[in-house]
C-alpha positions as CSV (number, residue, x, y, z in Angstrom):
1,X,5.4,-20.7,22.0
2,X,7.0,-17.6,20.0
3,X,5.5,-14.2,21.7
4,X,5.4,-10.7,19.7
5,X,3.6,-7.4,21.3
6,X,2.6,-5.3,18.6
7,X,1.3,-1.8,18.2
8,X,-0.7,0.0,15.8
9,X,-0.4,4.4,15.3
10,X,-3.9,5.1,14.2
11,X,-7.1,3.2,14.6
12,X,-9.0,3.8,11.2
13,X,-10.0,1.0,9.0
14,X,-7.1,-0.1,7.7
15,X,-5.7,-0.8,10.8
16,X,-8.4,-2.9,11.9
17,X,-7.9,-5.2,8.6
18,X,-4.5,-5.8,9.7
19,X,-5.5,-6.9,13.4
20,X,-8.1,-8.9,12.5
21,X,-5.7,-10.7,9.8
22,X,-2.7,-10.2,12.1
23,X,-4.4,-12.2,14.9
24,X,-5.6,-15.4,12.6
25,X,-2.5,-15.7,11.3
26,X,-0.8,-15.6,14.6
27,X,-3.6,-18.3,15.6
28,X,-2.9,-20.0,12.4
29,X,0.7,-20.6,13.3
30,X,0.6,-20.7,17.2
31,X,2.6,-17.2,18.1
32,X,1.0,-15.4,21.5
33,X,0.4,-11.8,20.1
34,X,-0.4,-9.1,22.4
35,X,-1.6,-5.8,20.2
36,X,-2.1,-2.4,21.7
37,X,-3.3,0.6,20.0
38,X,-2.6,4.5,19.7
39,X,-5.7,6.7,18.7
40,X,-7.1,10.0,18.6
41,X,-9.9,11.5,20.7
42,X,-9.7,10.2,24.2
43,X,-13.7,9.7,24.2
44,X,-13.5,7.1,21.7
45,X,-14.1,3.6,22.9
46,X,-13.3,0.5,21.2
47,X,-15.9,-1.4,18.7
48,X,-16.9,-4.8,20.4
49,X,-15.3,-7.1,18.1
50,X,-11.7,-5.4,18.8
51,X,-12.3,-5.3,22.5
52,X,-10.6,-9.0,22.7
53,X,-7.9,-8.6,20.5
54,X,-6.4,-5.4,21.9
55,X,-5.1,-5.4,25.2
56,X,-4.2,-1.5,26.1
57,X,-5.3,1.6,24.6
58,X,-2.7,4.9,24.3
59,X,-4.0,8.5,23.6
60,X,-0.2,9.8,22.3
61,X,2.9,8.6,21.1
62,X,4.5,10.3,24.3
63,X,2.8,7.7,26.2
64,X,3.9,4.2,24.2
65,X,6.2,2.1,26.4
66,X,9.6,1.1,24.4
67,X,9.5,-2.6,24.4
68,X,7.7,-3.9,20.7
69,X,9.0,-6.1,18.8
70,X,6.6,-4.2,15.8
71,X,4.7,-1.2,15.2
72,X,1.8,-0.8,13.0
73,X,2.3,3.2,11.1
74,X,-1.5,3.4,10.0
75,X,-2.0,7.1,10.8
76,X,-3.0,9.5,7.9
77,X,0.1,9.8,5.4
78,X,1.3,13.5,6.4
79,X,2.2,11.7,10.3
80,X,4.1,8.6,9.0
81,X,7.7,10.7,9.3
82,X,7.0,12.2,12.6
83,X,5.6,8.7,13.8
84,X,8.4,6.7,12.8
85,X,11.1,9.7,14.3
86,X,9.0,9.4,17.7
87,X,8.5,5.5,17.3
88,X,12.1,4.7,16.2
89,X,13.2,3.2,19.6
90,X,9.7,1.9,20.8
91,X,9.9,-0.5,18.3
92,X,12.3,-2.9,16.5
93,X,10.7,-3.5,13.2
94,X,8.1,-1.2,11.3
95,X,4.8,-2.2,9.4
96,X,4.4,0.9,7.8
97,X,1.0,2.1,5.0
98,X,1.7,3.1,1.8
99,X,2.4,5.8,0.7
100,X,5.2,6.1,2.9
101,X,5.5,9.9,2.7
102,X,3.5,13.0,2.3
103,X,6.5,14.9,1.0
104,X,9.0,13.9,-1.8
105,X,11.9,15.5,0.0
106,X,11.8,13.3,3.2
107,X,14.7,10.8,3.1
108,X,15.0,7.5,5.5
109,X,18.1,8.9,7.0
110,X,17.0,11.5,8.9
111,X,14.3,9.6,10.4
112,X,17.9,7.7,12.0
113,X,16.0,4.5,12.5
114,X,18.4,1.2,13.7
115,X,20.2,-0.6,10.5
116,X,18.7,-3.8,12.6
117,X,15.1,-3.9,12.1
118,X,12.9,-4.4,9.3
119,X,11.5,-0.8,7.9
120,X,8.4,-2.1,5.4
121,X,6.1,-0.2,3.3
122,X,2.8,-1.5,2.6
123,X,2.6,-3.1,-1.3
124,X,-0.5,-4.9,-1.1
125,X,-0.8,-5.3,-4.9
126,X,2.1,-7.3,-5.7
127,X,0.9,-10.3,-3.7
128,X,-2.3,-10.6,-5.4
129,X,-2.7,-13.5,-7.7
130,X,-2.5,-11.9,-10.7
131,X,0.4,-9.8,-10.4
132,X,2.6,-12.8,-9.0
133,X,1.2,-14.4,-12.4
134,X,2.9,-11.7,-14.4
135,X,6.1,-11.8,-12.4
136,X,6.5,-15.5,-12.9
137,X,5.2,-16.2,-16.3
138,X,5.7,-12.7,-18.3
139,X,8.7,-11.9,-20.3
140,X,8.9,-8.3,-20.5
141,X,11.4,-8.4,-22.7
142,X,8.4,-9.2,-25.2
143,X,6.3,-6.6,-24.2
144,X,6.2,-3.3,-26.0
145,X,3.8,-1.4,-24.3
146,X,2.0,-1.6,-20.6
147,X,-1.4,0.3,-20.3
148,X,-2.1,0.8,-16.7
149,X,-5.5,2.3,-15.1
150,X,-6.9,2.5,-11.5
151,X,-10.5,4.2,-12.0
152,X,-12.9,4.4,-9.1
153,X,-15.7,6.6,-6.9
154,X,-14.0,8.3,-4.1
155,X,-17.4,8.2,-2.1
156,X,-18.1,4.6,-2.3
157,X,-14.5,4.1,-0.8
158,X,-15.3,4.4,2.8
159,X,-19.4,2.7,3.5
160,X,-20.5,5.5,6.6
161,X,-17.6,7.2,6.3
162,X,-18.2,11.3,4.6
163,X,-15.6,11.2,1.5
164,X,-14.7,14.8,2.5
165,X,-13.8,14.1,6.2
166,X,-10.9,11.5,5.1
167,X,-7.4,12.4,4.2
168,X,-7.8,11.6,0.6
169,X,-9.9,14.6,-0.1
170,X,-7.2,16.6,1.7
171,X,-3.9,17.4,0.2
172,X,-2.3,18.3,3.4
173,X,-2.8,15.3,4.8
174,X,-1.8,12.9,2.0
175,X,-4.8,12.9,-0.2
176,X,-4.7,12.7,-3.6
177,X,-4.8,10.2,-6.2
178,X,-0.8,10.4,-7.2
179,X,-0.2,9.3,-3.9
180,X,-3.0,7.6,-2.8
181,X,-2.8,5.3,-5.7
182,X,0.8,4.6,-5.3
183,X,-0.5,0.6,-5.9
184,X,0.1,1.2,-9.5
185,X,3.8,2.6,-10.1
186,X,4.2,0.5,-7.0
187,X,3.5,-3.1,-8.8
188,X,4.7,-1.4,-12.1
189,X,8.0,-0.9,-10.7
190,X,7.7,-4.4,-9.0
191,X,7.5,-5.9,-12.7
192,X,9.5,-3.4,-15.0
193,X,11.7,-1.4,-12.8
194,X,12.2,2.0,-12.6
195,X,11.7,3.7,-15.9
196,X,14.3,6.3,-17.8
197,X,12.1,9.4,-18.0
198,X,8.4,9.8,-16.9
199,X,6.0,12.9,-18.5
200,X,2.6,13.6,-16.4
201,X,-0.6,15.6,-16.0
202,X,-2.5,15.8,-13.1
203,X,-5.1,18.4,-11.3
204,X,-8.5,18.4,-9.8
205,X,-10.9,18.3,-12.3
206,X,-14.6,16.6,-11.1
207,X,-16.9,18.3,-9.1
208,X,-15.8,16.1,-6.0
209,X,-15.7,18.3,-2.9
210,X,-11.9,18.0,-2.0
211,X,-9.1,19.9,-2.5
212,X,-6.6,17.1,-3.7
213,X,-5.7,16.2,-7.4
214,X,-8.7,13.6,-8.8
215,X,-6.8,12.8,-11.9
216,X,-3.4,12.0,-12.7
217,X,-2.0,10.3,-16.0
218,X,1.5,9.6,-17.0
219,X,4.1,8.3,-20.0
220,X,7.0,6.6,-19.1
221,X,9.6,5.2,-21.3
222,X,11.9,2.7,-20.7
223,X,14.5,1.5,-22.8
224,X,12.3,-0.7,-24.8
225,X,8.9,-0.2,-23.7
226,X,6.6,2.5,-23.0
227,X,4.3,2.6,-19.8
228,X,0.7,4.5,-20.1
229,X,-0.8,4.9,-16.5
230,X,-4.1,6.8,-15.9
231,X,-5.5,7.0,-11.9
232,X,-9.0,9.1,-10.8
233,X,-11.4,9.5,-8.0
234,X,-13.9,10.0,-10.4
235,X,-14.6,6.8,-12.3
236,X,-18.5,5.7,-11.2
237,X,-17.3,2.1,-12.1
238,X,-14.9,0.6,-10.5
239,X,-11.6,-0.1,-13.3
240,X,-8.2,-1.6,-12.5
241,X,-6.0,-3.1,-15.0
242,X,-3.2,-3.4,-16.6
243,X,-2.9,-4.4,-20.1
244,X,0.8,-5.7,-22.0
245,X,0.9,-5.3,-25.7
246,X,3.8,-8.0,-26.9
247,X,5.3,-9.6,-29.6
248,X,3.4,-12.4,-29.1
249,X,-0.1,-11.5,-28.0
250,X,-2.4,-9.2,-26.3
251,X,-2.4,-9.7,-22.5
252,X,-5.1,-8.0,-20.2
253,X,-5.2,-8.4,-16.7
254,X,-8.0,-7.6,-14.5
255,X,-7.3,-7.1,-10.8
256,X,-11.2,-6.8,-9.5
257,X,-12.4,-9.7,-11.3
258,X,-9.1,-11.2,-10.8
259,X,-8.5,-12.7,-14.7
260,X,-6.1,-12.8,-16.9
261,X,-7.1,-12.5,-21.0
262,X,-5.0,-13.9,-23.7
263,X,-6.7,-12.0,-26.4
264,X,-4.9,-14.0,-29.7
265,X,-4.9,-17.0,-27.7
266,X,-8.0,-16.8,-26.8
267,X,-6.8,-18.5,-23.2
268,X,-8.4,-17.3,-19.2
269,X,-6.7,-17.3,-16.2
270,X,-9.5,-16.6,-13.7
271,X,-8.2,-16.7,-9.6
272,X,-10.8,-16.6,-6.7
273,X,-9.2,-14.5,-4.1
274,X,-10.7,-12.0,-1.6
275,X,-8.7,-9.1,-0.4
276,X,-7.9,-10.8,2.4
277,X,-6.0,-13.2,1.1
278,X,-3.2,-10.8,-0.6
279,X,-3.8,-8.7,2.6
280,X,-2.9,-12.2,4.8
281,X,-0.1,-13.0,2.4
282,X,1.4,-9.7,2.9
283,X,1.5,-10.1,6.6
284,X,2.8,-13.2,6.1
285,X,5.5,-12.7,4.5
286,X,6.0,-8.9,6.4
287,X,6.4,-11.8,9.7
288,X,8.9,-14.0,7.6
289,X,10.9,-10.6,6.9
290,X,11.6,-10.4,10.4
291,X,12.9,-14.1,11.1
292,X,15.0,-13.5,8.1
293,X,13.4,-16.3,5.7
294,X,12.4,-13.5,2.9
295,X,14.1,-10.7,1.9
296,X,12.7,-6.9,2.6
297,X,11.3,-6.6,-0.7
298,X,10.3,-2.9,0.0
299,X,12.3,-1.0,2.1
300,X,11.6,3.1,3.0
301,X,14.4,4.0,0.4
302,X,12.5,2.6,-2.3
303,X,9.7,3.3,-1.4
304,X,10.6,6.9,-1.2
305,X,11.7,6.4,-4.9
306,X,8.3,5.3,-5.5
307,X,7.2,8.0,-4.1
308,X,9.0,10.4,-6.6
309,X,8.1,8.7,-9.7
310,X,4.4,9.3,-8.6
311,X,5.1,12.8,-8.3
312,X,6.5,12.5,-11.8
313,X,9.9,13.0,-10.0
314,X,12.7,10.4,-11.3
């Protein structure tokens, strides 16, 4: 039987989706995992339903042996480069949240990880259902115009959680919704490419209690398109879609309700798919990255390019 040992930086909830998916999956295709975690506040004990799947518990980096085959970077944004500099020979492939960066001005090579292992940023987006729809079935070459939004409650985010403890609501750790909703350019990108020139606006605007942007909106051309892209923490209903305007009809494509609209053609798509299931796909294919049967299909250079176009940086 095929053995990894696996650890996770940071303990939040994100985390706990992946080792909960991380260890079915393993299950699901007979691999021995072994997980350990790194967390904050010594006092801290583990929820009962973890208490199975994790085996040690570390209180600092300083204090992670050097012998994983992958690490887990699921620590607040601002500590992904420091992690991965103090992580980089602990562990021989990287799992690594989006966004991958605080800062714009970070670059992979001075982190001087091995050119050995996989280094993956989080893209969750791309392997939902509807988005591997439009990759297969969509020529772009068609489309004129993409309308993008992401619109949602900050404070409904996190159930029990206080929207103004978390690093969203903090710009110096990583909050704010250019970063935070790096999904969008991520799948755009993923679809379209990079564009030629991007314009943007964005500030803190709502009466939110936080001191990161809650509204950022963007034009990008392209050499035959144009991209619209609007993302808030201030939307009391939850949006996200992306609409194509094309030669040939009027696509719009809902990623909550998970449908896509003709509008001429008056033709539904509908999928039924839970987060988990583009979450457990991800992973999937995150494990296949590492045996070598799928290519890294988001490395930290890109991602870092990512990273500036959300910044309106290109």
């Amino acid at each position: 039987m095929k053995k990894i040992k696996v650890c996770f930086i940071g303990f939040g909830s994100i985390a706990k989706r992946h080792i909960v998916n991380l260890t079915q999956i393993c299950q699901e295709q007979k691999i021995e995992v072994t997980i350990d975690v790194c967390r904050s506040g010594v006092n801290r004990g583990l929820d009962p339903e973890f208490r199975e799947m994790i085996q040690s518990v570390y209180y600092g980096i300083e204090n992670i042996p050097d012998d994983y085959d992958i690490a887990f970077v699921t620590n607040p944004t601002k500590y992904h480069f420091d992690t991965l500099v103090k992580m980089k020979k602990k562990a021989r492939n990287f799992f690594i949240e989006k966004p991958v960066f605080d800062r714009d001005d970070l670059e992979f090579g001075q982190i001087g990880l091995s050119c050995n292992g996989i280094y993956y940023v989080a893209c969750p987006l791309r392997y939902k259902n509807v988005i591997q729809y439009l990759k297969k079935n969509i020529d772009f070459s068609k489309i004129y115009s993409i309308r993008s939004i992401s619109s949602s409650y900050l404070p409904d985010w996190r159930p029990g959680t206080d929207y103004r403890a978390t690093y969203s609501a903090h710009k110096e750790l990583g909050g704010g919704v250019a970063i935070d909703l790096v999904h969008e350019w991520d799948y755009l990108t993923y679809l379209i490419g990079m564009p030629d020139k991007v314009y943007h606006l964005m500030g803190k605007l709502s009466n939110l209690e936080i001191n990161s942007e809650d509204l950022a909106v963007y034009i990008a051309e392209y050499k035959d398109k144009y991209v619209e892209l609007h993302l808030d923490y201030f939307g009391r209903e939850t949006i996200r879609k992306v609409e194509l305007y094309g030669q040939d009809d009027t696509v719009v494509c809902d990623l909550i309700a998970n449908e896509i609209n003709y509008l001429k053609e008056g033709k539904k798509i509908s999928f039924t798919e839970e987060r988990n299931d583009y979450q457990k796909r991800e992973l999937w294919t995150f494990l296949a990255m590492i045996d070598g049967r799928e290519a890294n299909s988001n490395d930290v250079k890109n991602a870092c390019q990512i990273l500036k176009l959300a910044k309106g940086k290109i």
